[in-house]
C-alpha positions as CSV (number, residue, x, y, z in Angstrom):
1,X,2.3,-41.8,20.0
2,X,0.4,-44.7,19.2
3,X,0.1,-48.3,21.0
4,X,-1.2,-51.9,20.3
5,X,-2.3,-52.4,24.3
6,X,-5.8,-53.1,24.8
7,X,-7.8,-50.7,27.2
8,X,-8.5,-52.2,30.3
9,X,-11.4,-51.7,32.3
10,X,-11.3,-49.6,35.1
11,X,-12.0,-51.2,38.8
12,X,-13.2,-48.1,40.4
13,X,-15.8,-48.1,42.4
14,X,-18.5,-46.0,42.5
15,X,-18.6,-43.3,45.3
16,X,-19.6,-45.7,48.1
17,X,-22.2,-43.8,50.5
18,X,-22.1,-41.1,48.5
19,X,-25.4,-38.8,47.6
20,X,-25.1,-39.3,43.4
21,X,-28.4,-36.7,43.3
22,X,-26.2,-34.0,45.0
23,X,-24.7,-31.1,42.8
24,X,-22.9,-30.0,45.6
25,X,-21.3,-33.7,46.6
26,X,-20.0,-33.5,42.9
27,X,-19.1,-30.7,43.0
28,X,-16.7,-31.5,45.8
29,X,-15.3,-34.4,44.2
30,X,-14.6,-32.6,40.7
31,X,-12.5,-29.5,42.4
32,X,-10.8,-32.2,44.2
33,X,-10.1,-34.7,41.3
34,X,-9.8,-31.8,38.7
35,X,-8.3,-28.7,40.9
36,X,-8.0,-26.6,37.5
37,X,-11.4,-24.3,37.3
38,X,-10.8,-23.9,33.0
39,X,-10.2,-28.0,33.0
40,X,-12.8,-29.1,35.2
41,X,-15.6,-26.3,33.1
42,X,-14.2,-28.0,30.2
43,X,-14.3,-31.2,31.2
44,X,-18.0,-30.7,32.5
45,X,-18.9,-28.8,29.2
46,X,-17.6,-31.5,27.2
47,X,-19.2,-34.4,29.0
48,X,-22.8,-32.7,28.6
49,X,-22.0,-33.0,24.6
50,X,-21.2,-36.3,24.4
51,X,-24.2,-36.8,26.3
52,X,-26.4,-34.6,24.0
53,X,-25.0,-36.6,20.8
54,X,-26.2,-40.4,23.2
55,X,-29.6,-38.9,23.6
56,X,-30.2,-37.6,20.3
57,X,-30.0,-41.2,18.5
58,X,-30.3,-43.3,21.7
59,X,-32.6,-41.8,24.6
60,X,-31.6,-43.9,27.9
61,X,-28.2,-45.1,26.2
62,X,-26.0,-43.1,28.5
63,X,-25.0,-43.2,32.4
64,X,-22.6,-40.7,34.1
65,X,-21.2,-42.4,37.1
66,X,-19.5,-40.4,40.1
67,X,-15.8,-42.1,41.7
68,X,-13.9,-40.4,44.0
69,X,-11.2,-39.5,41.9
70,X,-12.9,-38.8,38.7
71,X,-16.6,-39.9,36.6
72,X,-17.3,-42.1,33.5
73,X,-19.8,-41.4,30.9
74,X,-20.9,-44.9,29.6
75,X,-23.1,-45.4,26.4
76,X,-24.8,-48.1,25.7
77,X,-22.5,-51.2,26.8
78,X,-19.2,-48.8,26.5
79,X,-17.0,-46.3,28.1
80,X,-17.0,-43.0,26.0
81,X,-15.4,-40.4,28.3
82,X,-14.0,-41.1,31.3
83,X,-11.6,-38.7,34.0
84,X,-10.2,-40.2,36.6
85,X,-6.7,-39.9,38.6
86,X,-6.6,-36.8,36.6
87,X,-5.7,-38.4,33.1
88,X,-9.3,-38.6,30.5
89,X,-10.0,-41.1,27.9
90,X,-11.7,-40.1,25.1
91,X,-13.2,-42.9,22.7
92,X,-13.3,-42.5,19.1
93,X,-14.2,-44.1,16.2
94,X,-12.3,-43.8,12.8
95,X,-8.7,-43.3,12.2
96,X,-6.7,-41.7,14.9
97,X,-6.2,-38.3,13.3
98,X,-1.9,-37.1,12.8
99,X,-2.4,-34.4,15.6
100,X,-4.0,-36.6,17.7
101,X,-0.5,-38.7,17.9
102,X,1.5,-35.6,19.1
103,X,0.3,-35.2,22.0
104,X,-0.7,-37.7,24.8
105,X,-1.2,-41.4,24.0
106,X,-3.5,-42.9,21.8
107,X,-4.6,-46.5,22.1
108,X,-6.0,-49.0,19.8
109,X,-9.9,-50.5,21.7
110,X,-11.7,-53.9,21.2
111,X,-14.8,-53.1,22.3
112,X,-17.1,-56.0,21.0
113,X,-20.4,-54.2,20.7
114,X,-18.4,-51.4,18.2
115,X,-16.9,-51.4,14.8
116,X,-13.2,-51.5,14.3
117,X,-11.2,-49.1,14.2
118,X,-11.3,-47.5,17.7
119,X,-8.7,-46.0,19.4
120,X,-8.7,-44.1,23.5
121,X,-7.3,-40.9,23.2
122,X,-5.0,-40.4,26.9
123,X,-4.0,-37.5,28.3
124,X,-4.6,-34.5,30.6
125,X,-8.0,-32.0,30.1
126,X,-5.5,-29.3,29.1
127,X,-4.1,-31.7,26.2
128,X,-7.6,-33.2,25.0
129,X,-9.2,-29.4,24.9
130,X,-6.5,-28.4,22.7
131,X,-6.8,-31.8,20.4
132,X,-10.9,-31.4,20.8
133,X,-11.8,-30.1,17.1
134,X,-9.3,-32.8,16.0
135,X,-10.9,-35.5,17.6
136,X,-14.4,-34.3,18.2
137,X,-16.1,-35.7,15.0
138,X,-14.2,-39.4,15.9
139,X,-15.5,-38.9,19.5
140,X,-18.8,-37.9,17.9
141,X,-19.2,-41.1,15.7
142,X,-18.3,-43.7,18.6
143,X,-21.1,-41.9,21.2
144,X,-23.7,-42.3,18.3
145,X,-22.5,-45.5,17.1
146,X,-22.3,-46.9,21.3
147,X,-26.0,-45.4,21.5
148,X,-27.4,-47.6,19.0
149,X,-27.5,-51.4,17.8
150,X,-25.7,-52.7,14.7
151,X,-29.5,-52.7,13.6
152,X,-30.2,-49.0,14.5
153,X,-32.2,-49.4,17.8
154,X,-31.6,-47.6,20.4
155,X,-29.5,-49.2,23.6
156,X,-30.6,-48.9,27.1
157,X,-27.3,-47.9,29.3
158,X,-27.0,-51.2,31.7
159,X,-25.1,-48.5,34.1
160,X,-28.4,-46.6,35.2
161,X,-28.2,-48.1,38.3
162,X,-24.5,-46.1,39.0
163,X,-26.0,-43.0,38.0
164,X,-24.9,-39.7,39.1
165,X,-27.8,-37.1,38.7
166,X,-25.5,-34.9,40.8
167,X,-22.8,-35.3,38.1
168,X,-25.3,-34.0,35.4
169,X,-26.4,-31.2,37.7
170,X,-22.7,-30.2,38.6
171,X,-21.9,-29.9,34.7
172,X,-24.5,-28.0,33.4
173,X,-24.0,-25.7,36.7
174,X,-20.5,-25.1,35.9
175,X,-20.7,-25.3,32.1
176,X,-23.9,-23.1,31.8
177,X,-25.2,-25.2,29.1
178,X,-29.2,-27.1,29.3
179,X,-29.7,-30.3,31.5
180,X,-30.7,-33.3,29.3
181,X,-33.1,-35.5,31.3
182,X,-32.6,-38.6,31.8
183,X,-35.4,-40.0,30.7
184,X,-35.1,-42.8,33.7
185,X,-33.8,-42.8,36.7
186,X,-31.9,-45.8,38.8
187,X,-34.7,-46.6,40.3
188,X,-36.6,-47.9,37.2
189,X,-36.1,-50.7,34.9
């Protein structure tokens, strides 16, 4: 089913206190927030290649922040795949495929920094794994697209400073795929 709401932005907050450079502290928060073992591998396996498709065109244009119910990968200025209060949001780019529209919600976006049209895919792990190859490519084109300026240089993630090396560690622990580096860290500007 397909709405004309906007996508508003989220006010989580980051973990307070929390150690973002801790696997383990992630890892506590994901089997909490995602109690599923096959969602939360899928969700970790599918976060790692959104953020293999940022790096690829936009090296230091993505940010995985930690929250206590949930994360958010941000590229560039943007949201692209975010979990929390066990529901994801997976941006895309591109028509909203039909099968896309049979299962969970799909929202038109306004980002500013992005072409038109986007749209939010919403709905639980089990619902976007089984849309994935449907929406993948769209998902695939908003990452890149987010990763980049209109004139092709790369973006600099202005979320560096939220984070989560943890996160990142957690995934590729649980998805068994490669760690990309970030090529810096919070502390660097």
């Amino acid at each position: 089913m397909m709405f004309n709401r906007q996508v508003r932005d989220t006010k989580d907050k980051a973990v307070a206190g929390a150690d973002r450079d801790s696997a383990s502290f992630a890892e506590s928060v994901m089997r909490q927030a995602c109690p599923d073992a096959h969602a939360r591998r899928f969700l970790m396996a599918r976060m790692l290649e959104s953020i293999a498709l940022a790096e690829k065109v936009g090296p230091r244009s993505w940010a995985v922040t930690l929250f206590d119910n949930g994360f958010r990968l941000n590229v560039g200025q943007v949201e692209a795949f975010v979990y929390l209060n066990r529901l994801a949001r997976f941006l895309m780019l591109g028509a909203a495929p039909a099968q896309a529209l049979t299962v969970g919600d799909v929202v038109s976006c306004s980002y500013r920094s992005m072409p038109q049209p986007q749209f939010a895919f919403y709905g639980s792990a089990q619902e976007l794994e089984r849309l994935q190859s449907h929406l993948a490519p769209l998902h695939a084109a908003f990452v890149q697209t987010a990763a980049v300026t209109s004139k092709g240089k790369p973006r600099r993630s202005p979320y560096i400073r939220y984070h989560s090396s943890g996160l990142h560690d957690y995934a590729v622990q649980v998805a068994g795929a490669s760690r990309v580096d970030r090529p810096a860290g919070r502390d660097q500007t």
